[in-house]
N, C-alpha and C positions, 0 to 999 in steps of 0.2 A: 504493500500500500504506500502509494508515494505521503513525503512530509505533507502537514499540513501549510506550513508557512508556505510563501515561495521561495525559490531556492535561486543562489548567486551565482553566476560563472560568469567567465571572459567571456566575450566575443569571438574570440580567436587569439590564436597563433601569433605573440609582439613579433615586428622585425624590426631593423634599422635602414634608416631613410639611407639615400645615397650621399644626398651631401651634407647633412647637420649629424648625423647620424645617431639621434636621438629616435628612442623609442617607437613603435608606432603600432597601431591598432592592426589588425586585420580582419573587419568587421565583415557579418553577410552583407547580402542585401539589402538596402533601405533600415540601415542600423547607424546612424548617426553620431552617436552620444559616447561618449568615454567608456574606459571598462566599467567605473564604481556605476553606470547606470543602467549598465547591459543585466536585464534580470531574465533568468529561464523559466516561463511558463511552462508547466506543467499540469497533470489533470488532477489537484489537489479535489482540496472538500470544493473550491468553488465552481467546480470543472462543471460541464453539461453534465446530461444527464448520459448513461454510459457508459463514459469516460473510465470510471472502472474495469469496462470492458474490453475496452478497444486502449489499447497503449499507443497512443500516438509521441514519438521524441516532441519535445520539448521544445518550443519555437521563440526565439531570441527576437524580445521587442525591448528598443530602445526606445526615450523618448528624444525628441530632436530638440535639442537648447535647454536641456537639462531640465528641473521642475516644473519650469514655466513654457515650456512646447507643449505640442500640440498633443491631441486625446491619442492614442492609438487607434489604428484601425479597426481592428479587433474587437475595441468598447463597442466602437460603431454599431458595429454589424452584431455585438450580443444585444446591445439595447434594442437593435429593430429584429431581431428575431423576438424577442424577448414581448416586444409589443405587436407583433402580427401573430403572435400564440395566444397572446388570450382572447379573442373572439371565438376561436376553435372552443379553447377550454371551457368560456363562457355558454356557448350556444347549447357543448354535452348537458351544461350545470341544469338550464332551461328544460330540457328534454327530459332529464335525470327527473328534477321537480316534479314535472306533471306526469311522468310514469308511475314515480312513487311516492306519493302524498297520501294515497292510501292508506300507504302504511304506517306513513308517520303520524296521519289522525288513533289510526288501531294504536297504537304505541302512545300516544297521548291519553288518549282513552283509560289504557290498562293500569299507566302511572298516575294518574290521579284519583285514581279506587281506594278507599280505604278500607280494603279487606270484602271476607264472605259479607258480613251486617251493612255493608255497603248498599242499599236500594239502588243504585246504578252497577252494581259490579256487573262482569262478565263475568262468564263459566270457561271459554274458552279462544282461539281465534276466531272460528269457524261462526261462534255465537256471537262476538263484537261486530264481525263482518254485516252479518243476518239483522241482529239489533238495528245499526245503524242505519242500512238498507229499508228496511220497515217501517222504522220511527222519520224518518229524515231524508230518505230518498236518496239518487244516485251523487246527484250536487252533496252531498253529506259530506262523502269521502275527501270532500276539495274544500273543507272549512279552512278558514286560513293559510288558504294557496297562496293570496296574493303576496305579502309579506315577504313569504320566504324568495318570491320570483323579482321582488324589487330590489332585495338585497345580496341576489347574486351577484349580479354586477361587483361590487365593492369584497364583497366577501371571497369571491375567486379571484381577484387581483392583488387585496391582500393576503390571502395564503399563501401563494406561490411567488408571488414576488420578496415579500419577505422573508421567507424562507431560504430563497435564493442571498438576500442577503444578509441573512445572520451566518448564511455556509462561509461569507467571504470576509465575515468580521472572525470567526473563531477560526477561518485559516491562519491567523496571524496568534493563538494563543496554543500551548502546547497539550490539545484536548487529542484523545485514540480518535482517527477518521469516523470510528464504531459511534463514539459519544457525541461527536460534536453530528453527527446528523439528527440523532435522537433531540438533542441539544437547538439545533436549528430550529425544528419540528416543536420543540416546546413554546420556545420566542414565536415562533409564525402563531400558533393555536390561540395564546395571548391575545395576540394584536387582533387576531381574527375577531374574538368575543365580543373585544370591544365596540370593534364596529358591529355587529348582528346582533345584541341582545336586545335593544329596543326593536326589532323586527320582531324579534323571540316570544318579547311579552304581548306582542299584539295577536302575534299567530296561538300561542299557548290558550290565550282568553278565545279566541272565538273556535278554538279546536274542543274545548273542553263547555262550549255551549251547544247544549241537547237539544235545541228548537228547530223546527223547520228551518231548511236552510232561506226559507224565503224571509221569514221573522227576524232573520241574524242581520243586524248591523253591517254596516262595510268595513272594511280596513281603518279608513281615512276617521268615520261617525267613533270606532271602537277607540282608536289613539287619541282624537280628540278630547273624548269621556275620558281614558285613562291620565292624561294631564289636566283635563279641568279637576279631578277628585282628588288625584294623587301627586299632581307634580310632573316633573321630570325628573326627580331623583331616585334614593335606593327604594323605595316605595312606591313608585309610581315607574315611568318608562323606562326605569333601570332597575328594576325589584331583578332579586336571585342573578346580580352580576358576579358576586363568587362561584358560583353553583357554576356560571355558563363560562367564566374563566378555568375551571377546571375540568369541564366539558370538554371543551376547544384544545386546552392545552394539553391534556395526558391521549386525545384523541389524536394529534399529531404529534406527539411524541411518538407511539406507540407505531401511528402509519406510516413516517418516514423513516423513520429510524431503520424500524424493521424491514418493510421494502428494499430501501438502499442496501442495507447492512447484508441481507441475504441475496441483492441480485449479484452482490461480489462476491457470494460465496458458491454460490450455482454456481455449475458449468455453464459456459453458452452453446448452444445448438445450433447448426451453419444450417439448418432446415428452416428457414423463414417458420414456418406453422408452427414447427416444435417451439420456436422463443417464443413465438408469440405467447404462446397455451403456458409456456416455463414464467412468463411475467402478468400474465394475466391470476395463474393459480398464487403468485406469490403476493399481488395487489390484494388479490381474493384474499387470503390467510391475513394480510395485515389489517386489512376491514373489521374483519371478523374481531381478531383478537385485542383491535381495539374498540371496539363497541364492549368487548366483554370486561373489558379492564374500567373503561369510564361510564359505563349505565348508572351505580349510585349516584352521581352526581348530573346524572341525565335526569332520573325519580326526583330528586333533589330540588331541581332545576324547575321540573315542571310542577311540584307541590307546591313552591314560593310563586312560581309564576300564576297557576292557576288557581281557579274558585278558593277561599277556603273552607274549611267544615262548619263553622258558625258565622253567616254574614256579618261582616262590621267586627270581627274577633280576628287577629293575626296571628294564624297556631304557626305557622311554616316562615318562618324569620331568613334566617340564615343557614349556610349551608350545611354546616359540618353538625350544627344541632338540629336540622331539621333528618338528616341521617340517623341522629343516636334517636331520634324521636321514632321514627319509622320501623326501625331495628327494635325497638321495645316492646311497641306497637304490636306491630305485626308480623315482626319474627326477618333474620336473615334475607330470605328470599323475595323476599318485598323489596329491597333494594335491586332487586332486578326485574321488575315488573318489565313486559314491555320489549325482551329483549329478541325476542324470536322476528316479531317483525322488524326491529331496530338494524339484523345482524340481515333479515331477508333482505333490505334495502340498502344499508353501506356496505354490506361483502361484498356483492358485483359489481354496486355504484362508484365505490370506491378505487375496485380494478380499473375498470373501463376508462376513471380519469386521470388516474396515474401511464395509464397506457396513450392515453391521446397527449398527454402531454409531455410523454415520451416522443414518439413517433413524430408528431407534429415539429416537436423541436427539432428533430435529428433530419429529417426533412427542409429545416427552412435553414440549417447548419450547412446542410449539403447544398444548399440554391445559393449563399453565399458564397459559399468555397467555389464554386465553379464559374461565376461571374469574374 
């Protein structure tokens, strides 16, 4: 695994001049700059996506006129790959949404039951599906779509972009390649919360309302109400922002970390199909395992966010006591209310965007290089 830092060499080969016969550079191509500025890029943490894979030597950019020359080319061209990838990424996110909203209403559903004495409880998937369907009709399953569809935008730009660069702030800190993705992945999840939780509380409230979906308020009518009662703050369009900072964060720790950390440790397969299916099952498995690891704090998330149990009474506060509460409650496995459908929805959702955002890269990488 190459260092994380980048790493220093020459240029080239000193000679001496013919007539001063003072030292002198032997630089490549379009390398300008002294030795102390010649640095060897390599496929560190900040590298494409990849770059694990594929060993490509180490290509010597200089800047021209020392700190004060010009950007590299190279910035160039990752900024604008960088920014023709997320439309791709954005439009899966879209698609992603309204596939499976479904299931994130069933899964809201499930986490705000408080147990069997529950008069809204479900018995099982099959029976939340049926409920909803009967009481509320096909538009049921798409309560609080909008929401989550206005804050894709933001929320897939911040992930991945941030992500990208917190890879290229701890390439500079002496973190195992192993940690510092897991690491990136944590900072990205963060940043992510914060932009999406007031989406979170608008979508939670109208996902966890049982009315005809015709009776149901809008998006716009719902956030309105929730800042003329509550505010804008921890109680109002920011209620359960712990909850949804530990959501975000241990979910992309858990997805990137693991993803990256194991496509390096797979083999690669020179059979187009076979890598696909080898990075699709590995996307698949980090979905998973991270939905399994942050659900309490998903229950969590959605208790503060949602109804409470006596209107005008605040039983579900905060995060970590709304867990010990829940665990006393109603035992262990309550903290994982919700996870079946949770795991039917980010396991493949999850692949499928780490795969486009694979491919797409590595695609508009290679339209560069050959211009």
């Amino acid at each position: 695994m190459d260092s994380l830092a980048p790493r220093i060499s020459s240029c080239g080969a000193g000679g001496k001049s013919g007539k001063s016969g003072e030292e002198t550079l032997t630089q490549p191509r379009g390398c300008h700059g002294t030795r102390s500025q010649c640095v060897q890029q390599g496929p560190g943490v900040g590298a494409a996506p990849g770059a694990g894979e594929a060993r490509r030597p180490g290509r010597a950019a200089c800047p021209r006129g020392g700190a004060q020359g010009r950007a590299a080319p190279a910035d160039a061209a990752s900024a604008g790959r960088d920014a023709t990838a997320k439309p791709c990424r954005r439009g899966w996110g879209l698609v992603e949404i309204c596939l499976m909203h479904p299931l994130d209403v069933v899964k809201t559903r499930f986490q705000i039951q408080r147990g069997k004495t529950d008069p809204t409880s479900y018995k099982s998937l099959g029976d939340c599906f049926r409920t909803i369907f009967q009481r509320e009709g096909l538009l049921g399953f798409y309560k609080g779509l909008f929401p989550p569809v206005l804050a894709e935008t933001p929320k897939r730009a911040v992930k991945f972009f941030t992500f990208e660069q917190y890879k290229k702030l701890l390439g500079y800190a002496s973190l195992p390649p192993g940690l510092a993705f897991a690491v990136a992945g944590l900072g990205s999840g963060l940043t992510e919360a914060v932009v999406v939780n007031p989406f979170e509380v608008v979508k939670v409230t109208l996902q966890a309302n049982q009315n005809a979906f015709k009776e149901q308020p809008s998006s716009f009518v719902q956030a309105r109400q929730i800042i003329k009662t509550d505010g804008l703050g921890f109680q109002g369009l920011n209620k359960g922002l712990t909850a949804t900072l530990g959501r975000h964060g241990v979910f992309n720790m858990v997805y990137f970390g693991f993803y990256f950390n194991m496509k390096n440790i797979l083999p690669v397969n020179k059979d187009p199909n076979l890598e696909f299916l080898r990075k699709f099952g590995i996307g698949l498995v980090s979905g998973t395992i991270a939905s399994i690891i942050n659900i309490p704090f998903d229950v969590a998330k959605s208790r503060i966010q949602g109804p409470q149990p006596v209107p005008g009474e605040i039983k579900y506060r905060t995060c970590f006591k709304t867990m010990a509460t829940v665990y006393k409650e109603e035992g262990f496995l309550a903290l994982y209310k919700g996870l079946l459908p949770k795991i039917m929805r980010l396991g493949p959702g999850g692949a499928v965007m780490l795969l486009i955002y694979e491919y797409v890269y590595a695609w508009l990488q290679d339209t560069v290089n050959h211009k």
